[in-house]
C-alpha positions in Angstrom: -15.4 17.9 -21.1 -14.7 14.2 -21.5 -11.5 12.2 -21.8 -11.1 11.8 -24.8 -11.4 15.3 -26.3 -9.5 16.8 -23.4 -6.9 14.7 -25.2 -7.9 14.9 -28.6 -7.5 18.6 -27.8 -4.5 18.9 -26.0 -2.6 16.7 -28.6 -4.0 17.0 -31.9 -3.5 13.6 -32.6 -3.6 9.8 -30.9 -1.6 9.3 -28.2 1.0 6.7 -29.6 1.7 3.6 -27.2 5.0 1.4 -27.4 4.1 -2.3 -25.1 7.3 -4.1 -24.0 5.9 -7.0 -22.5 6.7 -10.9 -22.7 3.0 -12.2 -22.6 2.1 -13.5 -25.7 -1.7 -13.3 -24.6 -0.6 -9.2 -23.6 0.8 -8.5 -27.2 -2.2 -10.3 -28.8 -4.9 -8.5 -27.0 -3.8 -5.3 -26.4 -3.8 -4.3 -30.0 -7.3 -5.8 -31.0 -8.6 -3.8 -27.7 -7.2 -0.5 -29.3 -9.1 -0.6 -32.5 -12.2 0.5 -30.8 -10.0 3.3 -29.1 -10.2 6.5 -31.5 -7.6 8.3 -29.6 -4.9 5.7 -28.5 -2.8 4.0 -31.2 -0.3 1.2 -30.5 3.1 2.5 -32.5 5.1 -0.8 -31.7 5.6 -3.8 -29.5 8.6 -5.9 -28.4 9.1 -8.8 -26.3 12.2 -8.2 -24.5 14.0 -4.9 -23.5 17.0 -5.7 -25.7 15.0 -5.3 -28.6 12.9 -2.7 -27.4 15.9 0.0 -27.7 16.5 0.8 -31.4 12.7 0.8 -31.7 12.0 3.4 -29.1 14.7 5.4 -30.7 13.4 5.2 -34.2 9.4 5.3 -33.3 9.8 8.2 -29.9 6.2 7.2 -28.6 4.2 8.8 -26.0 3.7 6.5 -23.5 5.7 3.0 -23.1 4.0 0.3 -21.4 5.9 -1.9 -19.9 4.8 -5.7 -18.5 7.9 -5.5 -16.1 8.7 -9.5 -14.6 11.7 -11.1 -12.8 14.7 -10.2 -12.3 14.2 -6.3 -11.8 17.8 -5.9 -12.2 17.8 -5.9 -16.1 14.8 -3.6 -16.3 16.0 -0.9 -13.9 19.5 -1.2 -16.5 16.8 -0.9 -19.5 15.3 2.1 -18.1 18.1 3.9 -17.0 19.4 4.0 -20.7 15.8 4.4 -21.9 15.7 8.0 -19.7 19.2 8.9 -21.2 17.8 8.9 -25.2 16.0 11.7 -26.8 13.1 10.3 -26.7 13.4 8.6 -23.6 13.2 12.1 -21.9 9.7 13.1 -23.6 7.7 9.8 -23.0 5.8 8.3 -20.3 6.3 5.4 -18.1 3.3 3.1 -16.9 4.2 -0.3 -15.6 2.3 -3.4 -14.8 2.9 -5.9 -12.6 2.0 -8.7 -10.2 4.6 -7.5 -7.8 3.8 -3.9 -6.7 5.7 -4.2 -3.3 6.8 -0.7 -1.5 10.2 -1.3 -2.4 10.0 -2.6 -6.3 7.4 0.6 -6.9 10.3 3.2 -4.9 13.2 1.5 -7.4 11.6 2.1 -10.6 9.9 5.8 -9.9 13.2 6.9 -9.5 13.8 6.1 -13.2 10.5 8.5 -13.8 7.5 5.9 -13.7 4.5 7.5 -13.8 2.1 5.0 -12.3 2.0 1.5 -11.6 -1.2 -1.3 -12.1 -1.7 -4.4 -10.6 -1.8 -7.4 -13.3 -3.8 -8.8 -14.7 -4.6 -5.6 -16.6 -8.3 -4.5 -16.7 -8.0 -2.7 -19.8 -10.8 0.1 -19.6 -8.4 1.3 -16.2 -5.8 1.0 -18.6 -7.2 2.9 -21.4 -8.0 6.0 -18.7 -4.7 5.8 -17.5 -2.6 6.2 -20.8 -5.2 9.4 -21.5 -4.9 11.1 -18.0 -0.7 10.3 -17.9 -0.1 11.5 -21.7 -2.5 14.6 -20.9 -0.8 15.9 -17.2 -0.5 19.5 -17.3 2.8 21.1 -18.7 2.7 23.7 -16.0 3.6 21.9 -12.7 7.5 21.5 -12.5 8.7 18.4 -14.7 9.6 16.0 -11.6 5.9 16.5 -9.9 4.3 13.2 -11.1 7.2 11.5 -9.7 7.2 13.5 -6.7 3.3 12.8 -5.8 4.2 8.9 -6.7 7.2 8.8 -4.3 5.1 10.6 -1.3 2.6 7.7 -1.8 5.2 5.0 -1.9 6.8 6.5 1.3 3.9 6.0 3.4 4.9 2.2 2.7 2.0 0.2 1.9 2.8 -0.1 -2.0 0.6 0.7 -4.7 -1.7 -2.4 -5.4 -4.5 -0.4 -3.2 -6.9 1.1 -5.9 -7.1 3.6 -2.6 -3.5 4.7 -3.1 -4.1 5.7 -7.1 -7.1 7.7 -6.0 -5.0 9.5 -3.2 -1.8 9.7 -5.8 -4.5 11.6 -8.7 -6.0 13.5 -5.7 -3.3 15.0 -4.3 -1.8 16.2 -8.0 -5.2 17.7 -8.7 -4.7 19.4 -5.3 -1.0 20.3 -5.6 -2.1 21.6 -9.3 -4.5 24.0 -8.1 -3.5 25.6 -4.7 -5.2 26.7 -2.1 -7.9 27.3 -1.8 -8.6 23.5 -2.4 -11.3 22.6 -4.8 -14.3 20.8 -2.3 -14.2 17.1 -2.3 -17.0 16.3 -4.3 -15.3 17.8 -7.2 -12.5 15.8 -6.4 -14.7 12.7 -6.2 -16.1 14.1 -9.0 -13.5 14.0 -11.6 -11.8 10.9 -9.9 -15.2 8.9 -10.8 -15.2 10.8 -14.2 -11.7 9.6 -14.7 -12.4 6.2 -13.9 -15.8 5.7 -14.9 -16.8 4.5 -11.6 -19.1 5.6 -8.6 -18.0 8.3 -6.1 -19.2 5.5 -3.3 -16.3 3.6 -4.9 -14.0 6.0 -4.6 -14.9 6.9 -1.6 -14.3 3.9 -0.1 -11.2 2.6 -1.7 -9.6 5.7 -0.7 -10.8 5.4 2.8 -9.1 1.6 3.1 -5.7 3.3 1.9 -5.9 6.0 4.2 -6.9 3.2 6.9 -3.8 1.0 5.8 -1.9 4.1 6.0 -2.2 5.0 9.5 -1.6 1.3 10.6 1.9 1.7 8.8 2.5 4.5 10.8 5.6 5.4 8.7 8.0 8.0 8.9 6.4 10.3 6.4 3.3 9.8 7.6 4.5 11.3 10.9 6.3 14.1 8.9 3.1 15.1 7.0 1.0 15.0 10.2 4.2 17.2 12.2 3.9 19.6 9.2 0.4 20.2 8.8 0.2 20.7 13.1 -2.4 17.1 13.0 0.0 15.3 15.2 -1.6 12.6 18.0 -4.2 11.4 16.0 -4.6 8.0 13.9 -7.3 8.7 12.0 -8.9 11.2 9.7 -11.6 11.5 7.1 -10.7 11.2 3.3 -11.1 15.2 3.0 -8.8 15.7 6.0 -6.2 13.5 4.8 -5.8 14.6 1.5 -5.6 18.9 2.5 -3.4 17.6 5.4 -1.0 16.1 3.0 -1.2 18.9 0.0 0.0 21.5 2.6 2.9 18.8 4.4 4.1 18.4 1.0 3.8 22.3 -0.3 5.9 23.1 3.2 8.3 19.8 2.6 9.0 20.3 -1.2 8.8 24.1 -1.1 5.9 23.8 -3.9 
């Protein structure tokens, strides 16, 4: 089944987008893009976070979109009252940024981010990113997406990696279905699918994370490996990695 009717069917209708961002260019091009996009429909815009409250309120989108700049301060205030409104609880957080540092991406996923791009924004990612955040299965406990992003972040290499969305997507699918684990090439499978991109791609963007990974050498990397009875090595193979971290974090969280 294909994107866009998985979505189609799971929501009946377009998946409505609110973009606070300052760019000018941002605001301009993002709606123009979405006219050729059946099932994604921009609902509102603002430029600044002050005016983007009373908005959110009265319009209670699906997904906001947020161009997050300097300082961070004000946003991590916006966001925090965002979460505390009706329909701040409901919606969908994707961010995009220049800065995707360890320690900016860990601030704002506490305030329930659900996934982070690198600017400038290639908007077909974008697109498949708003339909596979807006259509995450209602099934898993509510603070899972956050979870899976924070285990990421802890291994303290940041997000910019294309590597680390693929391992954040592939561990959810894994954490979704339970053991047994689904084989890799279906994971590869729907990744690319996702993604529209190769499984060599994937492939090999998640094998630079992974790579990036061990030379962190963080504590949760250590944890995972204690967990999962892997410890004394500093490697593994994408398929080893991602079952060795589904069962750390199934025996850490209790999942």
């Amino acid at each position: 089944m294909n994107v866009n009717r998985q979505t189609e069917e799971l929501h009946g209708s377009p998946i409505r987008v609110f973009l606070l961002d300052a760019s000018p260019t941002m605001r301009a091009v993002f709606p123009e893009y979405l006219k050729e996009e059946k099932d994604i429909v921009l609902c509102g815009s603002a430029a600044s976070p002050q005016r983007a409250l009373n908005e959110l309120e009265r319009l209670k989108p699906d997904i906001l979109l947020i161009g997050l700049e300097a300082p961070y301060e004000e946003w991590l205030y916006f966001l925090e009252t965002f979460r505390r409104m009706p329909c701040g609880r409901m919606a969908h957080v994707i961010v995009t940024s220049t800065d995707l540092r360890e320690r900016i991406c860990r601030e704002f996923t506490r305030y329930g981010v659900d996934c982070f791009m690198a600017r400038p924004v290639h908007l077909p990612l974008l697109m498949d990113h708003i339909r596979h955040v807006s259509s995450r299965t209602e099934n898993l406990r509510p603070d899972i997406n956050a979870l899976v992003t924070e285990v990421v972040l802890s291994f303290e290499i940041g997000m910019k990696l294309l590597g680390c969305t693929y391992i954040a997507d592939a561990l959810l699918i894994l954490l979704m279905q339970g053991k047994p684990y689904p084989r890799m090439e279906e994971i590869y499978r729907i990744l690319t699918e996702r993604y529209d991109t190769t499984e060599s791609c994937v492939e090999s963007a998640m094998r630079k994370a992974i790579k990036r990974i061990f030379q962190q050498n963080s504590a949760m990397l250590q944890e995972m490996l204690h967990l999962s009875h892997i410890e004394g090595t500093n490697h593994l193979a994408n398929a080893d990695f991602l079952f060795m971290l589904a069962a750390g974090v199934q025996i850490k969280y209790r999942l």
